[in-house]
DSSP file (Angstrom, degrees, kcal/mol; ACC not computed):
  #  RESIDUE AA STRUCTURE BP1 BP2  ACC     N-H-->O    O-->H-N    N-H-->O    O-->H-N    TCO  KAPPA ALPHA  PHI   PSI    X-CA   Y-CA   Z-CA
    1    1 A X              0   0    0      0, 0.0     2,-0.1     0, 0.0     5,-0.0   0.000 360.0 360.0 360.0 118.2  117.3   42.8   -9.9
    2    2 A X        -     0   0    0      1,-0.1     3,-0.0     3,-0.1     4,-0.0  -0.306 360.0-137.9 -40.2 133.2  115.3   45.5   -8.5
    3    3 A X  S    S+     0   0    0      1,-0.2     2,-0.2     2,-0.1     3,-0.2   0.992  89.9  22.8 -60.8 -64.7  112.0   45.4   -6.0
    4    4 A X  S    S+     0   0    0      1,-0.2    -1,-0.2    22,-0.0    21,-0.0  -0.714 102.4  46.8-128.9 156.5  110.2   48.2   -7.9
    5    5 A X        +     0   0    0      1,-0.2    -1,-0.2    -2,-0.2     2,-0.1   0.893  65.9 165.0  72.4  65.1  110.3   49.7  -11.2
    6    6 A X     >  -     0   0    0     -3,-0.2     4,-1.3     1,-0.1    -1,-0.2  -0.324  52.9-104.7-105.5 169.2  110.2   46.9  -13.0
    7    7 A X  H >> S+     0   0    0      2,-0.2     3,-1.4     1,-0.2     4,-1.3   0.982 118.9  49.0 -43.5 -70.0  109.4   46.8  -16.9
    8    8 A X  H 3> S+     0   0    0      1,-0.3     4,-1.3     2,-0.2    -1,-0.2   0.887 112.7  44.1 -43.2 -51.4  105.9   45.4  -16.1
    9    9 A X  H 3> S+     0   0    0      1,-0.2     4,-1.2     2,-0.1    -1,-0.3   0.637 108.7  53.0-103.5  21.6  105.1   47.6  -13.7
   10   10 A X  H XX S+     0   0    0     -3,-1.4     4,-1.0    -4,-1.3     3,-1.0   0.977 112.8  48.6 -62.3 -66.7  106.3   50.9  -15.5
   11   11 A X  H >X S+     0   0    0     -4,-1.3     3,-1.2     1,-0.3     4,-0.5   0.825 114.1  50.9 -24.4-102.0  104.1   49.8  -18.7
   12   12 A X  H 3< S+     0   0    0     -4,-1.3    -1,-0.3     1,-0.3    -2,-0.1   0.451 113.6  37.9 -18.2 -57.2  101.4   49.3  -16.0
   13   13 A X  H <X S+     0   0    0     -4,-1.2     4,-1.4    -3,-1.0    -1,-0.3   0.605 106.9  64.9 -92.8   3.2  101.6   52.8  -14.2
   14   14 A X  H XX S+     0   0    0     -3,-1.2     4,-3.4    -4,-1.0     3,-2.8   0.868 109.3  46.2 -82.5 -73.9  102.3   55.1  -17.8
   15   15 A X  H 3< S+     0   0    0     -4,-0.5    -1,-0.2     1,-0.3    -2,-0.2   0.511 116.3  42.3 -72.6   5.1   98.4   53.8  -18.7
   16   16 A X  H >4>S+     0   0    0     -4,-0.1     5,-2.4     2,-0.1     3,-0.6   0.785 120.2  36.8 -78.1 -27.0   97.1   54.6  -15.5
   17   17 A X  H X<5S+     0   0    0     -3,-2.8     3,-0.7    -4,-1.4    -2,-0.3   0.866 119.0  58.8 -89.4 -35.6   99.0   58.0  -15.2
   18   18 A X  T 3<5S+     0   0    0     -4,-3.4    -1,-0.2     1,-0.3    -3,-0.2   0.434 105.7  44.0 -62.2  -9.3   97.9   57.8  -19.2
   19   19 A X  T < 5S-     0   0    0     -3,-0.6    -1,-0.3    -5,-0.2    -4,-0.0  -0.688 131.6-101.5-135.5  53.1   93.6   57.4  -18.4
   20   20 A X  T < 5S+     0   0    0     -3,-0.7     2,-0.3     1,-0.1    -3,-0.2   0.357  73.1 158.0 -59.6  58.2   94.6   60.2  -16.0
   21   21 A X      < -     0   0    0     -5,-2.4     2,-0.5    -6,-0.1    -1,-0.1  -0.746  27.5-156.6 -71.7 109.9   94.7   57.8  -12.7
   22   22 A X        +     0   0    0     -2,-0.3     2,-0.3    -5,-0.0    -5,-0.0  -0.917  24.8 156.1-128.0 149.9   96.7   58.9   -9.9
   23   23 A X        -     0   0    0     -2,-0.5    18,-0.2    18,-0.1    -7,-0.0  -0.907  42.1-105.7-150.5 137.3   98.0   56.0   -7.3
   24   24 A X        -     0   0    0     16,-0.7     2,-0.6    -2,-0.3    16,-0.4  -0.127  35.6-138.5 -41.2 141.7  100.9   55.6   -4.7
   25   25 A X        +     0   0    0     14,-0.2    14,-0.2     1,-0.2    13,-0.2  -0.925  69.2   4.9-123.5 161.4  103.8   53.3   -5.7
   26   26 A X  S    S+     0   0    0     12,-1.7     2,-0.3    -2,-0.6    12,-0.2   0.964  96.6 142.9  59.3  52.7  105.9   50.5   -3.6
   27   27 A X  B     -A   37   0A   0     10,-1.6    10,-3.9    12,-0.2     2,-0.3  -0.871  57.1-117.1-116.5 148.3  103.6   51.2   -0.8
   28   28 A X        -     0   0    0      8,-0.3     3,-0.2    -2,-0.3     8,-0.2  -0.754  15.2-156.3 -78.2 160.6  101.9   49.0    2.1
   29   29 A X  S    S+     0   0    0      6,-0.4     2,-0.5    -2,-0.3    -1,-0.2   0.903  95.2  20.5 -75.7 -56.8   98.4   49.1    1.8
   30   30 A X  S >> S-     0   0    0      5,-0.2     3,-3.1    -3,-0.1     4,-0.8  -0.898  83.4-151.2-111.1 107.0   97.9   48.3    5.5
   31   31 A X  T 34 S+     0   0    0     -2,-0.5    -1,-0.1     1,-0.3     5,-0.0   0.896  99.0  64.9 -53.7 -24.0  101.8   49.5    7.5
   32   32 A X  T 34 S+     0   0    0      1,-0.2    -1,-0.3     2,-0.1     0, 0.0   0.708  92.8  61.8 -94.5   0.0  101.2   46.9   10.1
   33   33 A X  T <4 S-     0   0    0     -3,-3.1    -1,-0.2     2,-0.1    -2,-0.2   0.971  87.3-148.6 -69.4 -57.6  101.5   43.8    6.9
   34   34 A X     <  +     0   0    0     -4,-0.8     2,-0.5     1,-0.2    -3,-0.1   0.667  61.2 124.9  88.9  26.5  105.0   45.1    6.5
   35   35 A X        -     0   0    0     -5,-0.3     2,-0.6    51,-0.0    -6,-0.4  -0.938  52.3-147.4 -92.2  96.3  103.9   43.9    2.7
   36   36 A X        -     0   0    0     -2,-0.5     2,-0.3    -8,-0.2    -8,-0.3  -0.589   2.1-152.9-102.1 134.1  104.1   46.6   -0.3
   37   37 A X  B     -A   27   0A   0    -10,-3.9   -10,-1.6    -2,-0.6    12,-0.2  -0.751  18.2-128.8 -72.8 141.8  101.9   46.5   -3.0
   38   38 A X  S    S+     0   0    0     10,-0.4   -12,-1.7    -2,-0.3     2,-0.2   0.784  92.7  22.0 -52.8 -35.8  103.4   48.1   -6.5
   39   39 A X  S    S-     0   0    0      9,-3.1     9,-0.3   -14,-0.2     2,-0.3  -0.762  74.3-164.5-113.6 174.1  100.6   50.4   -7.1
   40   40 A X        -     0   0    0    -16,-0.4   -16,-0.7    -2,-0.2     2,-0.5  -0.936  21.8-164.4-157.0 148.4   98.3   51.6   -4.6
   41   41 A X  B   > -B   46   0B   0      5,-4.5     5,-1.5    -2,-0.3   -18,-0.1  -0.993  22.3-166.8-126.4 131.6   95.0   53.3   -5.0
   42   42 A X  T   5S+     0   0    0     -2,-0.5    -1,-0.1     3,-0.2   -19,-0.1   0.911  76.6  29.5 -90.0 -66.9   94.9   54.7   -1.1
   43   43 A X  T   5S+     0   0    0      1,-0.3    -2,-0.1     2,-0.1    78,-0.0   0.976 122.3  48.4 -89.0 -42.4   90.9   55.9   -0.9
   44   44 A X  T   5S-     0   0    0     76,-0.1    -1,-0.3     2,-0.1    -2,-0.1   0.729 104.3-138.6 -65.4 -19.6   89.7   53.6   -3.1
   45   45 A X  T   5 +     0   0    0      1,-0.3    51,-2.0    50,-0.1     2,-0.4   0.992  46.5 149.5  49.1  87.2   91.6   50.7   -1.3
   46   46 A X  E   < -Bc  41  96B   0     -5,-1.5    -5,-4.5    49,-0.2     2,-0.3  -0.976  33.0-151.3-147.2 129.9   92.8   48.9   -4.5
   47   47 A X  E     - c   0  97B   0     49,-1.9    51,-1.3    -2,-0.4     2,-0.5  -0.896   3.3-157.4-136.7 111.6   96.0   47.0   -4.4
   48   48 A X  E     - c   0  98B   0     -2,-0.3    -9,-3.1    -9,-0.3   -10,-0.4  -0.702   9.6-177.3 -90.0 106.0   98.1   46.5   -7.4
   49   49 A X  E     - c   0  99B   0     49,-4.0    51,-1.6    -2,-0.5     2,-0.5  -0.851  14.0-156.9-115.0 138.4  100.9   43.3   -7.5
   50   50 A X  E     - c   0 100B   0     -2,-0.3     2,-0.4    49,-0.1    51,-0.2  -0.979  25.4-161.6 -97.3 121.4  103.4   42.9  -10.9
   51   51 A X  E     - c   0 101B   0     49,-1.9    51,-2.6    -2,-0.5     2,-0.6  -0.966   8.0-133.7 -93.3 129.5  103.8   39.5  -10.1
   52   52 A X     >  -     0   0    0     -2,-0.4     4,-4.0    49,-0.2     6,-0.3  -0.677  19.1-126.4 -72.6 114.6  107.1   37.9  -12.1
   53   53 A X  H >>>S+     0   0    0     -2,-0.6     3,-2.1     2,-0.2     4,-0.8   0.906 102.0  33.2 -30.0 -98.4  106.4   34.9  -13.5
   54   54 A X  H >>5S+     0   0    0      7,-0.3     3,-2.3     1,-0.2     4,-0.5   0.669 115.0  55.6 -24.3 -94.4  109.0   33.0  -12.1
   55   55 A X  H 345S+     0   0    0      1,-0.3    -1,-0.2     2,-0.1    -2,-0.2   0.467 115.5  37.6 -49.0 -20.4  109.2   34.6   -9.0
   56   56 A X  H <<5S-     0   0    0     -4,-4.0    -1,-0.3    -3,-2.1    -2,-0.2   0.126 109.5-115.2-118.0  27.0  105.7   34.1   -8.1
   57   57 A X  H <<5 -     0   0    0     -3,-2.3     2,-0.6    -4,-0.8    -3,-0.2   0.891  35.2-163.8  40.7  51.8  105.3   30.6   -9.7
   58   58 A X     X< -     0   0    0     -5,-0.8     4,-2.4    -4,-0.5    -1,-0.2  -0.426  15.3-136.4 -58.3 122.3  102.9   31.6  -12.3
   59   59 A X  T  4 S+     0   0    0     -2,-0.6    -1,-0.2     2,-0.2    -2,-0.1   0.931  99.2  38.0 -56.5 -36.3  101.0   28.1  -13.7
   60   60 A X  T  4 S+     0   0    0      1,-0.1    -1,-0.1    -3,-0.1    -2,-0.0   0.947 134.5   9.5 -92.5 -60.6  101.2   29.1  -17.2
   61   61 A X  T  4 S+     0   0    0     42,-0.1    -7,-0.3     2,-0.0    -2,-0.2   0.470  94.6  96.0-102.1   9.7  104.7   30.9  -17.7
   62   62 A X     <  -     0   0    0     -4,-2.4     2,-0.3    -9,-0.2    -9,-0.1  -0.224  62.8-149.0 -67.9-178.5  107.0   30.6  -14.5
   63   63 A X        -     0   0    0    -10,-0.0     2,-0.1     0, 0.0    -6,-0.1  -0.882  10.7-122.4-156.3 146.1  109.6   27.5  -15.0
   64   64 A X        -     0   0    0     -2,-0.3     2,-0.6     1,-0.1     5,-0.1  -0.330  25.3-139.7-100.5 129.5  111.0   25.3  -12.5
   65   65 A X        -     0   0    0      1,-0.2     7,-0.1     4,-0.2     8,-0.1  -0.719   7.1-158.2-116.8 170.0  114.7   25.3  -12.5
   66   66 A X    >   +     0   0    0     -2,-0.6     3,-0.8     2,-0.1     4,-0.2   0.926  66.7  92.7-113.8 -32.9  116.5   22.0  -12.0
   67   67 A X  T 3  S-     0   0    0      1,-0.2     5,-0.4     2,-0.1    -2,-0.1  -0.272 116.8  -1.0 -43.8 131.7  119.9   23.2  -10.7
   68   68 A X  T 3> S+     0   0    0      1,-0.2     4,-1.5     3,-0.1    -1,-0.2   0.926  99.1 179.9  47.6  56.7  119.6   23.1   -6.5
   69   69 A X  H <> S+     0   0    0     -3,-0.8     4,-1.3     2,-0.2    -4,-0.2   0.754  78.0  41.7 -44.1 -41.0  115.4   21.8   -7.5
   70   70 A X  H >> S+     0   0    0      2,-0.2     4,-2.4     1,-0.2     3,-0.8   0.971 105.5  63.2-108.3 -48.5  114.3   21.4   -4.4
   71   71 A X  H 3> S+     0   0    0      1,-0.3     4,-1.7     2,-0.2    -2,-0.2   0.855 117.3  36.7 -22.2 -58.2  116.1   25.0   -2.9
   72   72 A X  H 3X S+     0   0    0     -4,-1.5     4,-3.2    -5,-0.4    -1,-0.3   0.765  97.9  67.2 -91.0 -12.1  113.9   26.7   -5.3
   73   73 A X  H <X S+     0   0    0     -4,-1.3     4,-1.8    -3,-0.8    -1,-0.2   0.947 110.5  48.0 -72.4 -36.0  110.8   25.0   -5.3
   74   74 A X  H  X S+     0   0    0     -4,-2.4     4,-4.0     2,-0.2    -2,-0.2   0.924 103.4  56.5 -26.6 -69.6  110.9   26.4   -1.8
   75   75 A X  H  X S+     0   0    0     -4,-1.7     4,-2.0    -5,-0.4    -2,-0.2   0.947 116.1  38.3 -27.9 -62.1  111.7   29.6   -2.5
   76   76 A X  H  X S+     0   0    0     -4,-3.2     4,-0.5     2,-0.2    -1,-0.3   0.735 109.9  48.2 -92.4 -10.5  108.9   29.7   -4.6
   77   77 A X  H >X S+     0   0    0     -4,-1.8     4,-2.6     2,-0.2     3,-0.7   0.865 107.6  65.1 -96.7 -44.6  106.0   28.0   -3.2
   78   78 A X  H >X S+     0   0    0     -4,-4.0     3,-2.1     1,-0.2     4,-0.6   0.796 103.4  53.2 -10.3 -90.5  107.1   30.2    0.1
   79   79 A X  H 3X S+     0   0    0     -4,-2.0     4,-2.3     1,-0.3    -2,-0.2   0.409 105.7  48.0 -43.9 -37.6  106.1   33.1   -2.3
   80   80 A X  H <X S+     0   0    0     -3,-0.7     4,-1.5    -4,-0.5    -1,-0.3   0.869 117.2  44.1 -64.7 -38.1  102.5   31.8   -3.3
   81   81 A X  H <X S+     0   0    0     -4,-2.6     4,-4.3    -3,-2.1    -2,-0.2   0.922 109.2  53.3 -61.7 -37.4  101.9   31.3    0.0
   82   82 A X  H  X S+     0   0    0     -4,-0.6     4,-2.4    -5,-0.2    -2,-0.2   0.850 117.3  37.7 -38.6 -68.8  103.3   34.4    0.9
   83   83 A X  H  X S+     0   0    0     -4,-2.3     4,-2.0     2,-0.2     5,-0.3   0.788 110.6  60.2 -77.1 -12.1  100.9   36.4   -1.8
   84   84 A X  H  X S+     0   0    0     -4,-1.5     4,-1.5     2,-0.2    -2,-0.2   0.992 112.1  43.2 -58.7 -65.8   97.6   33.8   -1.0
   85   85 A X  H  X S+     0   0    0     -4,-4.3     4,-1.5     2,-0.2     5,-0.3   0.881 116.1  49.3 -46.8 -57.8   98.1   35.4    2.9
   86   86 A X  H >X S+     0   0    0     -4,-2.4     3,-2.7     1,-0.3     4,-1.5   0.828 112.4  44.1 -45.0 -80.7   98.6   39.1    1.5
   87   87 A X  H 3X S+     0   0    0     -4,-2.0     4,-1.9     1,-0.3     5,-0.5   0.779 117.8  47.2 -77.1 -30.9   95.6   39.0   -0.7
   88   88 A X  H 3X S+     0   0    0     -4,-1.5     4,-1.7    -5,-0.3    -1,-0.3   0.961 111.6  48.8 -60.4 -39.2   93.5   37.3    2.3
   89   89 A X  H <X S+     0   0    0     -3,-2.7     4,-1.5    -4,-1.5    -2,-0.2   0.799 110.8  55.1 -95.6 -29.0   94.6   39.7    4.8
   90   90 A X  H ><>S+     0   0    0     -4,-1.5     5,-1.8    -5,-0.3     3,-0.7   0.960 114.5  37.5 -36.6 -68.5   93.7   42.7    2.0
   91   91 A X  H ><5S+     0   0    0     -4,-1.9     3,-6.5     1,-0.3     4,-0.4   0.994 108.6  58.0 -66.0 -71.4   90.2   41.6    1.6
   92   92 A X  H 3<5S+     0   0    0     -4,-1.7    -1,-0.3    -5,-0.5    -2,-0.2   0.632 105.6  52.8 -36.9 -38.3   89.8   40.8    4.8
   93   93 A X  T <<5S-     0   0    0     -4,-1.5    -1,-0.3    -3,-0.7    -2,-0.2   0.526 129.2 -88.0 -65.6 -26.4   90.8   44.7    5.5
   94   94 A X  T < 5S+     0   0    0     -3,-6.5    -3,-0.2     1,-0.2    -2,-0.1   0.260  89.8 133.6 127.1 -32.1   88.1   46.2    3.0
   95   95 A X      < -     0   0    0     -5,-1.8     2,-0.5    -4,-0.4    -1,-0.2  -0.042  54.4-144.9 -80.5 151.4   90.7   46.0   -0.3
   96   96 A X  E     -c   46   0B   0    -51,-2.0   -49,-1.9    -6,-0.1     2,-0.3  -0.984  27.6-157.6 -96.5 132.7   90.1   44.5   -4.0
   97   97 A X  E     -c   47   0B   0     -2,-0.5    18,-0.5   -51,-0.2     2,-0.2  -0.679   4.7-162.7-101.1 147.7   93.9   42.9   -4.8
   98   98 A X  E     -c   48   0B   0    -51,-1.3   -49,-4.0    -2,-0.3     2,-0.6  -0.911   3.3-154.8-128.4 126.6   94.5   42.6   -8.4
   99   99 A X  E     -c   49   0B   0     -2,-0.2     2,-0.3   -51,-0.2   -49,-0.1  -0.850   7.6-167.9 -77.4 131.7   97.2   40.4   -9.3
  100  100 A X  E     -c   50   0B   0    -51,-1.6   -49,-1.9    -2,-0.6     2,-0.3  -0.914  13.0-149.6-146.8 114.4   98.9   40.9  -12.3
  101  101 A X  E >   -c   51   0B   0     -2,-0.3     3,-2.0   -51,-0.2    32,-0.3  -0.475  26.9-130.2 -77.7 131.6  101.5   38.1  -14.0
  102  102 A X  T 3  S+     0   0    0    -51,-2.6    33,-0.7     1,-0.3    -1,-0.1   0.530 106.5  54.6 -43.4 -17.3  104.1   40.3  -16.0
  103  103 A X  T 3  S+     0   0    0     31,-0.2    -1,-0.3   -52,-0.1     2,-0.2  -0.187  70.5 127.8-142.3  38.3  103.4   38.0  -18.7
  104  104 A X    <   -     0   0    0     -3,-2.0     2,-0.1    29,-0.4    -4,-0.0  -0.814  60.2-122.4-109.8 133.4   99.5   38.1  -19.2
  105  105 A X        -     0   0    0     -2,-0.2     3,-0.4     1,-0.1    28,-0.2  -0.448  20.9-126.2 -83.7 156.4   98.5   38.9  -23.2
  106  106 A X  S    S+     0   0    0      1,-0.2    26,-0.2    26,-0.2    -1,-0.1   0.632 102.1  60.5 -69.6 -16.3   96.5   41.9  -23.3
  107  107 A X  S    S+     0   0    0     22,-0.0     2,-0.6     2,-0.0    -1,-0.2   0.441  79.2  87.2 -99.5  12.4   93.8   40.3  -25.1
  108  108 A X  S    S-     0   0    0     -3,-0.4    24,-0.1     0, 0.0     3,-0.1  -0.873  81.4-113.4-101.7 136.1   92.8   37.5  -22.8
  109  109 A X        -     0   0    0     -2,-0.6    21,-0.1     1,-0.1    -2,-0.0  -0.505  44.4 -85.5 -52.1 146.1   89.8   38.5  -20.0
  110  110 A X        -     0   0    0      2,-0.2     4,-0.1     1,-0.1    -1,-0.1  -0.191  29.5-125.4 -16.3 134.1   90.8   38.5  -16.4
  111  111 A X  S    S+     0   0    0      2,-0.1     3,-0.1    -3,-0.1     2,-0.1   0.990  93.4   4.9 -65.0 -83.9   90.5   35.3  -14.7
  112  112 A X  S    S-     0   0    0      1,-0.2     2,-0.3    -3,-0.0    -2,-0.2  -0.182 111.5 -52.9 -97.6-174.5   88.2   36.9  -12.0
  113  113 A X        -     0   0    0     -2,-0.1     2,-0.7     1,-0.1    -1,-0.2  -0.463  62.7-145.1 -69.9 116.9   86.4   40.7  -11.4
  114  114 A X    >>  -     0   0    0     -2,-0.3     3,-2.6     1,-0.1     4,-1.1  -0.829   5.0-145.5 -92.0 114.5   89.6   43.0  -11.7
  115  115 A X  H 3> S+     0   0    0     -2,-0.7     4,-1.1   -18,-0.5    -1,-0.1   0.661  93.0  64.6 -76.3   7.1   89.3   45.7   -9.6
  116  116 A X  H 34 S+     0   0    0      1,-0.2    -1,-0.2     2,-0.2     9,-0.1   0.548 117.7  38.8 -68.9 -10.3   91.2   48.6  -11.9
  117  117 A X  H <4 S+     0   0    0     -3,-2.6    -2,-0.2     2,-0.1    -1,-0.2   0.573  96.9  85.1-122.9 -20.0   88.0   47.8  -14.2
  118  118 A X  H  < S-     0   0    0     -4,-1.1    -2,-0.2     2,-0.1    -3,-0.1   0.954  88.9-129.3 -51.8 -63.9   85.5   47.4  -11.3
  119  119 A X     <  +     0   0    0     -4,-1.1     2,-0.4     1,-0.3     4,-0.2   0.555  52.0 151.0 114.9  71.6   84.5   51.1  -10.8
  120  120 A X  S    S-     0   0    0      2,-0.1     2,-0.6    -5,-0.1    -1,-0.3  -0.780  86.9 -48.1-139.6 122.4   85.0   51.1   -7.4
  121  121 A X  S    S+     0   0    0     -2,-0.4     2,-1.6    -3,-0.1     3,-0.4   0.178 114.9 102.1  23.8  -3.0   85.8   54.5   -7.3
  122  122 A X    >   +     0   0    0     -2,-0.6     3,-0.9     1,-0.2    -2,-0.1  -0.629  46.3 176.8 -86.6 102.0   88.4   54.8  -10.1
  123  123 A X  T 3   +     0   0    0     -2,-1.6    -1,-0.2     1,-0.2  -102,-0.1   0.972  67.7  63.4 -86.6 -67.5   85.9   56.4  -12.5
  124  124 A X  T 3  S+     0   0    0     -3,-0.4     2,-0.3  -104,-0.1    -1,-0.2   0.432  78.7  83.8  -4.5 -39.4   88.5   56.9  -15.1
  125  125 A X  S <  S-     0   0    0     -3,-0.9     2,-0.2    -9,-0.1  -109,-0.0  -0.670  86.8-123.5-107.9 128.2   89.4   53.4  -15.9
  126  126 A X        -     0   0    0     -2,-0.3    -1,-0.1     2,-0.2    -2,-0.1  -0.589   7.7-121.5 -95.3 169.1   86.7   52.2  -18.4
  127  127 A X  S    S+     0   0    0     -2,-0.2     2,-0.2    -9,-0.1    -1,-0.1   0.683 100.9  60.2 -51.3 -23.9   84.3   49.0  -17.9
  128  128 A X  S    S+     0   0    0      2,-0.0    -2,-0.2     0, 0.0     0, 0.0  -0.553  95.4  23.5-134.6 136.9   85.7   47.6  -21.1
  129  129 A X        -     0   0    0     -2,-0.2     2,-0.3     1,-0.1   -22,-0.0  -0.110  66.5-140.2  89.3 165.4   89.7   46.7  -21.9
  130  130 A X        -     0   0    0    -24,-0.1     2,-0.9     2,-0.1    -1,-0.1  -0.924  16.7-115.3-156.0 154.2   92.1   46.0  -19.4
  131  131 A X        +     0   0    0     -2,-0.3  -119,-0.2  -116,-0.0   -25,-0.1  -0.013  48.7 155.3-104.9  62.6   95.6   46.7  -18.6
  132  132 A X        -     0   0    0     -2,-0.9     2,-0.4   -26,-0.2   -26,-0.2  -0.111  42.4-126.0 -33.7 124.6   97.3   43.1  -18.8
  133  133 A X        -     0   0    0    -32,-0.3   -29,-0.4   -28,-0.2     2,-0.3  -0.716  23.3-157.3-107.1 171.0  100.4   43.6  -19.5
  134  134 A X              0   0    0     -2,-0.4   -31,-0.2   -31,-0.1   -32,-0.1  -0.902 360.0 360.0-126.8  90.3  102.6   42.2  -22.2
  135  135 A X              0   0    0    -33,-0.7   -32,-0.1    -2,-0.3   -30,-0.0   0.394 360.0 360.0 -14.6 360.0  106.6   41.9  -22.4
């Protein structure tokens, strides 16, 4: 399996490039994290994660696997911790993080203030809709 250019976040960057949005990909936000975001909006300092269900222990659709149980439950709870720090050390920096699970219906609101919908400089992107993505 590939780091970047994943289904999710193809979908994801065709409607940005599609609302005529233009954004870095596989980038750090900040070089000295040694962290890459999938999208990156550089001047506006918005940072865009495709999180994989699984990989990133999403509550509603990751799954727990029971072969070698306790090897991955490492693995993966590493990885929330892993993105918790990222998104702390973001903000802390000035940035909006949007997390986005690979396997969020289009039609549900945002858990929290998304910042691709925020305004905060991406003019483009309207108040209204969001791009959740879908399998």
């Amino acid at each position: 399996m590939g780091r970047r250019d994943t289904k999710a976040e193809l979908t994801l960057r065709r409607e940005l490039h599609r609302r005529g949005l233009r954004y870095r990909v596989d980038v750090p936000a900040i070089p000295a994290l040694r962290r890459r975001a999938d999208v990156v909006f550089s001047r506006e300092r918005v940072a865009v994660f495709c999180d994989g269900c699984f990989w990133h222990g999403c509550p509603d659709h990751g799954t727990w696997p029971t072969q070698n149980a306790a090897w991955w439950r490492e693995k993966i709870e590493t990885n929330i911790r892993r993105d918790a720090d990222t998104n702390l050390r973001l903000e802390e920096e000035g940035w909006l993080v949007s997390n986005r699970a690979t396997a969020d219906d289009a039609s549900k609101a945002p858990a929290r203030p998304d910042p691709l919908e925020s305004g905060r400089g991406l003019s483009k992107v309207p108040a209204k809709g969001n791009l959740f993505l879908s399998d």
